[in-house]
N, C-alpha and C positions, 0 to 999 in steps of 0.2 A: 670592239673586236677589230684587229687590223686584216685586209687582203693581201696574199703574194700573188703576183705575178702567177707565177707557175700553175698557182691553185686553179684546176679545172673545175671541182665542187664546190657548190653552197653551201654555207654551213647549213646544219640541220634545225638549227632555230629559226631560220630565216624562210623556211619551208611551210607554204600552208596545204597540208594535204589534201583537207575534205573541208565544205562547207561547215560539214558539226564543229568549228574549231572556231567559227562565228559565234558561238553561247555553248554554252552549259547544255550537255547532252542529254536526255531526259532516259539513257539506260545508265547515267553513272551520277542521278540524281539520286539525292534520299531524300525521302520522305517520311513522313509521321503523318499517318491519319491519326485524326481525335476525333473521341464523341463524348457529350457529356451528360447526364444526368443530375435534373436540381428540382426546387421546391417550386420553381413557377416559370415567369416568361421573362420580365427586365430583369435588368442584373439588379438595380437596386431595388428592389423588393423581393429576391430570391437569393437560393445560396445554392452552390454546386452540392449536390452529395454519392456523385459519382465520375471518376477520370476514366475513360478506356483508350487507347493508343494503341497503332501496329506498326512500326517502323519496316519500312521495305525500299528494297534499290535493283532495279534490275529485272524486277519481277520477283525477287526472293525476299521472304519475310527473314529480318532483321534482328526482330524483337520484338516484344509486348508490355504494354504496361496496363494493369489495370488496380484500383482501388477504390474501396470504398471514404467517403469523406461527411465527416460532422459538420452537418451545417450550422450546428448551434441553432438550430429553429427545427419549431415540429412541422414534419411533412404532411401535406395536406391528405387528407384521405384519397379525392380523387387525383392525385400522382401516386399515390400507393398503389390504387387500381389501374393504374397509367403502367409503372416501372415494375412494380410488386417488391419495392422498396419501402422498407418499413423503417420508423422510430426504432425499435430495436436493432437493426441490423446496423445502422451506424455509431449507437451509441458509444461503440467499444473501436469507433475508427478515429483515424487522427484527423486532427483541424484541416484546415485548407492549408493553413501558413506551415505545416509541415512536410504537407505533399507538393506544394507547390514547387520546391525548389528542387525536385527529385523530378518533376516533368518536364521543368527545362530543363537539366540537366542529360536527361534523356533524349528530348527533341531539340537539344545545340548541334546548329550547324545545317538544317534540315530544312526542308519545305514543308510547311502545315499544308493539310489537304484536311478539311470537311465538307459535309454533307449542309448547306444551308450554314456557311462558315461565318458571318454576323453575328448570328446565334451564340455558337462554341466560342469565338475569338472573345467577343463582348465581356461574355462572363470571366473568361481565362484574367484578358487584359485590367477589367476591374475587381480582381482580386488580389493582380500584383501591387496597383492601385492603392487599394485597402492596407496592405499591409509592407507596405514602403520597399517594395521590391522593384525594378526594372525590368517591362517587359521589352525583351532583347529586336522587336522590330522583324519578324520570322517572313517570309514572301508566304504566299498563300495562295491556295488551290480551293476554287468552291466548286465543287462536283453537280451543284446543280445548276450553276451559271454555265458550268461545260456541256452537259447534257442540253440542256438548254438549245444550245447552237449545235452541237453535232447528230443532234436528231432530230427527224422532223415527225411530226401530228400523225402520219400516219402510222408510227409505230409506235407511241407509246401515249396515253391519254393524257400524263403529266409527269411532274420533274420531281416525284415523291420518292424518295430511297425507296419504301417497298417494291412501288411500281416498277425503279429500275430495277431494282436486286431479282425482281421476277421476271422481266424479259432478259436479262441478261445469264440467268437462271443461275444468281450465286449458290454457291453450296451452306452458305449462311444466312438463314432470315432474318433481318431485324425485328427485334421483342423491345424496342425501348429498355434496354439493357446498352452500357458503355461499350463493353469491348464487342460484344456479339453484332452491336450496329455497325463498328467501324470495321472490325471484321468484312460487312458486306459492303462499305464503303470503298474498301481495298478491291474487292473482287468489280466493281460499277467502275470505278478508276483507270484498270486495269483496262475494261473491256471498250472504255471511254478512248483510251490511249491506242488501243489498235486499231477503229476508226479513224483517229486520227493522221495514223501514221500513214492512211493512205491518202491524206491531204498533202503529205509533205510535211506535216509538223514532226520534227524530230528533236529541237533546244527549247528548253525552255523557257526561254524568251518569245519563241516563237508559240507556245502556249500559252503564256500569259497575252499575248497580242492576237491570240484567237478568238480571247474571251473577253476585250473591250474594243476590238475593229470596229473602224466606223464602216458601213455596209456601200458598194460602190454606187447605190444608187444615192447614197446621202452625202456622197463626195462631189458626184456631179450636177448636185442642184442645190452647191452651197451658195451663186449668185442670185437665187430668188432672193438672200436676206439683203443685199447692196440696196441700198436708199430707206433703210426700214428706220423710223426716227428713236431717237432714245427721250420715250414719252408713252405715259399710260394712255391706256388703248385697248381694240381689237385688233384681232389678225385673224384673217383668214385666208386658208389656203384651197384655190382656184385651178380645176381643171382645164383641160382645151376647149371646151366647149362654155366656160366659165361658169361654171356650177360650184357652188360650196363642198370643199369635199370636209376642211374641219374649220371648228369655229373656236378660238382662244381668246386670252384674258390676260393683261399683265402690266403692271407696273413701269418698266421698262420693256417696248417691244424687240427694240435689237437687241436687248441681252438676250430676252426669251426666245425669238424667234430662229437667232444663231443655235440653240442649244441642239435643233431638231436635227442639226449637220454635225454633230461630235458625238466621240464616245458613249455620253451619258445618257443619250437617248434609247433605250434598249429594249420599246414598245416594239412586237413584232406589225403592230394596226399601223404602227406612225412610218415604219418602214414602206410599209406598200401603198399610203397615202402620199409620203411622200416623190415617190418613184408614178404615181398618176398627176401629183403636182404640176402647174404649169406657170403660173404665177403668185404672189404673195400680196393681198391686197392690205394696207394697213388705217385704222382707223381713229386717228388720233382723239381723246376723250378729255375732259376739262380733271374728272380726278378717276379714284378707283373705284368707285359707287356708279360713274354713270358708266365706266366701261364695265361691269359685273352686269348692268342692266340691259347695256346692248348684248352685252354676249347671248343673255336669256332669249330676249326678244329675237334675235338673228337664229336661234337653236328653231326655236320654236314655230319661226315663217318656214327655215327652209330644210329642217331635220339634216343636215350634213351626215351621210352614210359614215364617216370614222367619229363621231360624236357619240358616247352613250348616254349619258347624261341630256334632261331637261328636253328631251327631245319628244314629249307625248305628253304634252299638259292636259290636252281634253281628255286624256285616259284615267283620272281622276275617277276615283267612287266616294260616294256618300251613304252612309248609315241613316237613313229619314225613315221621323216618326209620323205612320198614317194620320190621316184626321178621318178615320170614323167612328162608329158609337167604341169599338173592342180594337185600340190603335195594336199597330206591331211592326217590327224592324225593317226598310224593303232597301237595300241598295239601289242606286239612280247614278244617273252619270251628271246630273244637273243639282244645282236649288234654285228653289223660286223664293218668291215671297209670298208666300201662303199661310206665313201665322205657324208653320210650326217647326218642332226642333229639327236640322240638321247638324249631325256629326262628321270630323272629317276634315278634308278630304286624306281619304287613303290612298295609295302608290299601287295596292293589288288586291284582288279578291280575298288572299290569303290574309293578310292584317285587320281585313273590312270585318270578317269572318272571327278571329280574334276576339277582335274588340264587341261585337255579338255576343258572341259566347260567354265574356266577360261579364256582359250584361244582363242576360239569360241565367248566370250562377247565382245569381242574389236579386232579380226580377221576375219575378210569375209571367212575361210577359208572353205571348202567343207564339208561337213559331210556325204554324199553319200561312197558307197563300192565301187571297181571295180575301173577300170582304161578307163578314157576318153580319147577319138579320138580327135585329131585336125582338119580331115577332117570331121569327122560326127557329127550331131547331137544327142543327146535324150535326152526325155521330161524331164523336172525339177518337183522337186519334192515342197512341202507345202514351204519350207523354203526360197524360190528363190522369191514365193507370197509376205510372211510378211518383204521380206528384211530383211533376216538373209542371204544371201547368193546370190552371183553374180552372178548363174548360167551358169559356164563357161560348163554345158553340154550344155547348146543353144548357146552355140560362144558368151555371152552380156559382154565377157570379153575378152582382148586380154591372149594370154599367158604371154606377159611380164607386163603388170599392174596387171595381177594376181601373177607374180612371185614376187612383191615386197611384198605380206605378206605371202609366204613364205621364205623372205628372213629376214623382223621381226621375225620372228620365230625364227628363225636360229640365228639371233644375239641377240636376248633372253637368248636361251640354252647357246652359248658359249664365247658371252663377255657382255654388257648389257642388263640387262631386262628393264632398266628402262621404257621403252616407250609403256610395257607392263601392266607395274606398276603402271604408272600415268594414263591412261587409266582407268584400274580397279578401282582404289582411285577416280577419278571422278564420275563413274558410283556409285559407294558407296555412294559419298557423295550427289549426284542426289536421290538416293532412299530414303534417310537420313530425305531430304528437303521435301520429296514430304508424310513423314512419314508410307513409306513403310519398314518398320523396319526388319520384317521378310525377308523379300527379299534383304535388305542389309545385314542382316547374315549372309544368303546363300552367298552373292556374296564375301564379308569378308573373308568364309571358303573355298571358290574355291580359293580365293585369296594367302591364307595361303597355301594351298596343293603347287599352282604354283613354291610360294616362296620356300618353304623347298626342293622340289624338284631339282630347279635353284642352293640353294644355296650348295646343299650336293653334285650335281654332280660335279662343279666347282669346288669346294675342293677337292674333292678325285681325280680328275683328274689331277689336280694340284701337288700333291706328288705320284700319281700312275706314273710319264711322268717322273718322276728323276730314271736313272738307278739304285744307289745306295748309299746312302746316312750312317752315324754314328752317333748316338748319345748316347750321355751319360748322366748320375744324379747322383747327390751324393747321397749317401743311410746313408748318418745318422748317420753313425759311422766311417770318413775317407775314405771310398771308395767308389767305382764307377759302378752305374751298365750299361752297356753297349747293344747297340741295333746295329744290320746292319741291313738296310733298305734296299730291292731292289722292285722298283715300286708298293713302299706301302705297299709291305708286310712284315714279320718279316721273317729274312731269317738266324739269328744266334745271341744269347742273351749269358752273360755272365756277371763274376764281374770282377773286380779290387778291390781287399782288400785293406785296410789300409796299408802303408808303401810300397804297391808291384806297380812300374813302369805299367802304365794302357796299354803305347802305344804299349811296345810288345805284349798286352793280345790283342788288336785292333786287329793287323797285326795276328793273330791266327784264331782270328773270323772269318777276310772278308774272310783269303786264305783258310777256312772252311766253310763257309758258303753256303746255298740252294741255287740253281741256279733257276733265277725267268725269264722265256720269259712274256712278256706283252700280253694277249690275247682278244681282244675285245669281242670274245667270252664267255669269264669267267668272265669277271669283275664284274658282278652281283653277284659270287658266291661269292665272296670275299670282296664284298663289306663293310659288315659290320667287317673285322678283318685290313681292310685298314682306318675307323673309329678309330679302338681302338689305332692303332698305330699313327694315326696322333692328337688324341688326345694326347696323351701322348708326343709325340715329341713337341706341340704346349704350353705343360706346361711352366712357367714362369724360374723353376729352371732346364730344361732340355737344353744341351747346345750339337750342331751342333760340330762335331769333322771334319768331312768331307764332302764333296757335290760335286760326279762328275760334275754334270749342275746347271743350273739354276733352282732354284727351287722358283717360283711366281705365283700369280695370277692375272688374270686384275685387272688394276688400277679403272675402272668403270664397275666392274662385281658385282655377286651380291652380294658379302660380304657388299656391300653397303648398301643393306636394311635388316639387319641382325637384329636392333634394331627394326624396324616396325616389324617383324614377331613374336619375341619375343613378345612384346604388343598385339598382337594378341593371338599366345596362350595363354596368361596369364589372357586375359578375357575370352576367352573359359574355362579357366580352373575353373574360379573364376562362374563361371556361377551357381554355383551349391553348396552352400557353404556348405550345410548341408549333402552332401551325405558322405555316411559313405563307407571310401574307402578302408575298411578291409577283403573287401570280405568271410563274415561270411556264408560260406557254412557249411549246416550240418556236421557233425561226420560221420564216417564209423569207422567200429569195422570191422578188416579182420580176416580171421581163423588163428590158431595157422600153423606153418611149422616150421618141424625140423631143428636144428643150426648145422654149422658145420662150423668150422674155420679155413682158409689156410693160408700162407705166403702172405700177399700183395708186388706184383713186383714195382718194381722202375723203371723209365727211366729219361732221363737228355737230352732236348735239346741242352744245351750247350754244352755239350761233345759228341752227333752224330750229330750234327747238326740238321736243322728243316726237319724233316720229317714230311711225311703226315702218320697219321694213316689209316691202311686197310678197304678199305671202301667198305662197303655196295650199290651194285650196285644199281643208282637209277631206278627206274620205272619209266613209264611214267608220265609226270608233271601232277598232281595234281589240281583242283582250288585254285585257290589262295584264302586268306584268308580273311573274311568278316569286316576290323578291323577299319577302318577311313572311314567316312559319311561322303556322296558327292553327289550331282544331277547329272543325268546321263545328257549325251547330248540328245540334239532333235533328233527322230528316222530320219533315211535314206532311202532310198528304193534300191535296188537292190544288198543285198550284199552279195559276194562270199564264196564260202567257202573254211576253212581254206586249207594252204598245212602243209610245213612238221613243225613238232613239235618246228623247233630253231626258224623258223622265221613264223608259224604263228601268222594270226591274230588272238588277243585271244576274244577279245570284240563286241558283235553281234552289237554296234550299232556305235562303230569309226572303222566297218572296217573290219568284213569276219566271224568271229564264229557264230554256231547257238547259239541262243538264251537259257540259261543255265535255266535250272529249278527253 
């Protein structure tokens, strides 16, 4: 375009009037909400069998699209109950690969917006996938990542479309129906958008940069990560007063510890730990076994308040079997070595209770508190009535045909469950028949608690009972990274480079290495870093350099039913295929605090050997944690109260505690 002279005005292209002319205005945006309806949760294992769509711009709806789609598979009953979408109703609908091209033709040109948009997009994109289509690349809106940030904890419990569709009081409720969900997705969007509008967000751009900003307090303490090495390790991040506030794990620590300053970090915990942040202490490790193992031990001296994990080892329970004439089930927070079975250890009352109960379906065994006389009597209690129990406080039992289920028991925990096993599988499949469904799930997940139990003491028992064992791996580039084992735990980690002779690095380790006594006592505390290391020893490419003893398991213990437990959780897991498992907890914005920046210290297990870090004296045991659902056993009557803290009973109803609030 040429200027004259003369010309006193600018052309009108050269004009920029308003800011909105910086992006894409979000009242002359279109959109397409979608929501979809299918037979499960991954795309490859399910198949859509319903599209709903609402195109709107402006605030005005546009258009609709909604139909029904054949998935060519039968829909499971419970999505039937879920959707009320039946085999019939889609039989007579068209395939995917005919709808398919009639949605993007519809939503060309537009911005997808869904509700938990992974979900919808995933299935969408792997159907174009499937059936040699291109998907066209559409920009996307996820309503629950927006909500997310433009609301905060006090208004709304969580980031569930109901939840919002009800505070924002759509006129449409979601039924797990396509269009009626998106429908209310339109109306949440909407009310999302006029929030924001009093941020200033008015382009688009500026709302897609809403909803992955990095937050200022994670801008101004992106030089804690300067000097962090690129080497596996710990990290921990250190307040003013230099207290642990979190404790990590990683491979590379500068890649991982960079992350906590960018985008992708979008924990609202890490947010406000980081803005308390004052330095970054990094702890360089010989491989990834011995940095998993400090991290445990470092959780567990100093419980770091933004940690949830591994932070309560002595919170452990145990399922022990009495040693008197009429034994029975009592939770403890210890074991000894007293000669009899303990199960376990459990994570909460709730699973202890379980795996009980489990016990109690196919064992006569007592459930009453206190310790019976063999010369006296007293009265039985409800459970002795319905035949759930022999009643050996009325003598209707010898001691010895009662000691034979507690001698099941006993061969349960420490060489076969099966008799256990097949028991419970029976009674399952009795309830099955009889289509008592809900109560074979119950009996399924008592089943499942038994089993995990069984089979995670037996393993770890199994490599805890080896004085001291070597293993090594190859690390990828000619050398070797090297582990000493003493009864399961990591007692000195190290490498062998490339070209360097491993064995004398061997013989350096062991005549350096922790000295580990085995204490029946502690083994719960330790339990989970005797996990880590036996995972890693049990790897394909890790290979055995030494083994003072024999190191095995029963040949018909429970590793046997390792596969049935597996299939079990995997339909518990699958139970729920829609829920969205990102745990979209509000925002928190924490105040500003001054930055100051120190040298971060180094240590090296391999070169002092494994020490324990300075621990934090525990207080007294805590309740244990509310974290696996379980039916409790049938109440008791007469039960004692607790003694001392290692070995009371912790559970008011297998066995001595009052009754917890």
């Amino acid at each position: 375009m040429q200027h004259h002279a003369s010309s006193t005005r600018t052309p009108k292209a050269w004009v920029q009037s308003t800011f909105d002319e910086l992006g894409q205005p979000l009242r002359e945006t279109t959109f397409v909400v979608v929501d979809l309806e299918t037979t499960g949760g991954a795309p490859g294992g399910s198949a859509i069998t319903e599209i709903g769509a609402v195109k709107v711009r402006g605030g005005e709806v546009l258009g609709e699209f909604q139909t029904l789609v054949d998935p060519g598979i039968g829909i499971p009953p419970f999505i039937t109950v879920l959707t009320g979408i039946t085999d019939a109703m889609v039989a007579a609908a068209p395939p995917i690969r005919e709808m398919l091209p009639a949605f993007l033709e519809f939503a060309r040109g537009s911005v997808l917006v869904a509700h938990n948009a992974p979900f919808d997009l995933s299935h969408l994109k792997a159907a174009c996938e499937a059936h040699d289509m291109v998907w066209p690349g559409f920009r996307k809106v996820d309503t629950a990542v927006l909500a997310r940030r433009a609301l905060s904890r006090d208004e709304v419990r969580n980031c569930k479309l109901s939840t919002l569709a009800q505070f924002f009081r759509s006129p449409t409720t979601p039924v797990h129906r396509a269009l009626a969900d998106a429908q209310a997705t339109v109306h949440v969007l909407h009310s999302l958008m006029e929030r924001l509008g009093n941020l200033g967000i008015q382009t688009l751009e500026e709302l897609e940069t809403f909803t992955t900003q990095v937050s200022e307090a994670q801008r101004r303490k992106r030089h804690l990560a300067v000097g962090v090495p690129n080497a596996p390790g710990v990290y921990l991040f250190r307040d003013g007063r230099d207290r642990p506030l979190y404790v990590g794990t990683s491979k590379d620590l500068r890649s991982r510890v960079r992350q906590y300053f960018v985008s992708s970090e979008q924990r609202s915990r890490m947010a406000e730990m980081i803005n308390a942040a004052e330095r970054i202490e990094a702890i360089v490790c010989a491989h990834s076994l011995e940095a998993e193992v400090r991290e445990l031990r470092l959780i567990a001296a100093h419980k770091p308040p933004y940690n949830r994990r591994s932070k309560h080892p002595e919170r452990r329970l145990w399922l022990r079997l009495t040693t008197d004439a009429y034994p029975r089930l009592s939770v403890v927070r210890q074991t000894r070595d007293d000669g009899t079975a303990y199960l376990g250890p459990f994570s909460s009352r709730r699973s202890a209770e379980a795996a009980a109960t489990a016990v109690y379906d196919v064992l006569p065994l007592r459930q009453c508190g206190g310790v019976l006389s063999t010369r006296k009597t007293s009265p039985a209690c409800a459970l002795a009535e319905i035949r759930k129990c022999e009643a050996p406080c009325e003598h209707r039992v010898s001691v010895e045909a009662y000691g034979r289920h507690a001698a099941a028991f006993r061969e349960a925990v420490q060489g076969d469950p099966s008799r256990l096993v097949e028991r419970l599988l029976g009674r399952i499949e009795s309830l099955s028949d009889r289509q008592r469904y809900e109560e074979a799930a119950v009996a399924r997940n008592r089943l499942s608690a038994l089993l995990r139990a069984v089979i995670r003491s037996q393993r770890t028992q199994a490599i805890s009972s080896v004085p001291e064992m070597v293993a090594a791996r190859a690390d990828g580039s000619g050398g070797w990274e090297i582990s000493v084992v003493r009864h399961g735990r990591l007692a000195a980690a190290g490498v062998a480079a490339r070209g360097v002779p491993p064995m004398p690095i061997v013989d350096q380790l062991v005549a350096s290495a922790e000295t580990v006594e085995r204490d029946p006592a502690t083994e719960g505390l330790h339990l989970e870093e005797v996990e880590r290391v036996l995972a890693w020893v049990e790897r394909p490419e890790t290979r055995l350099v030494r083994v003072d003893t024999v190191w095995s398991s029963p040949a018909r213990g429970a590793g046997r039913w390792a596969d049935l437990l597996s299939r079990i959780e995997a339909g518990r897991q699958g139970a729920d295929p829609f829920g969205d498992r990102r745990r979209m907890r509000m925002e928190s914005r924490p105040p500003r605090v001054p930055v100051t920046l120190t040298t971060p210290e180094r240590s090296n297990l391999s070169s002092h050997g494994a020490r324990e870090p300075e621990s934090i004296p525990y207080g007294p045991g805590g309740g244990a944690p509310h974290g696996d659902r379980g039916v409790p056993a049938a109440p008791a009557a007469g039960a004692p109260q607790p003694g001392a803290v290692g070995d009371a009973e912790l559970h008011p109803r297998l066995g001595g505690a009052s009754a917890r609030p």
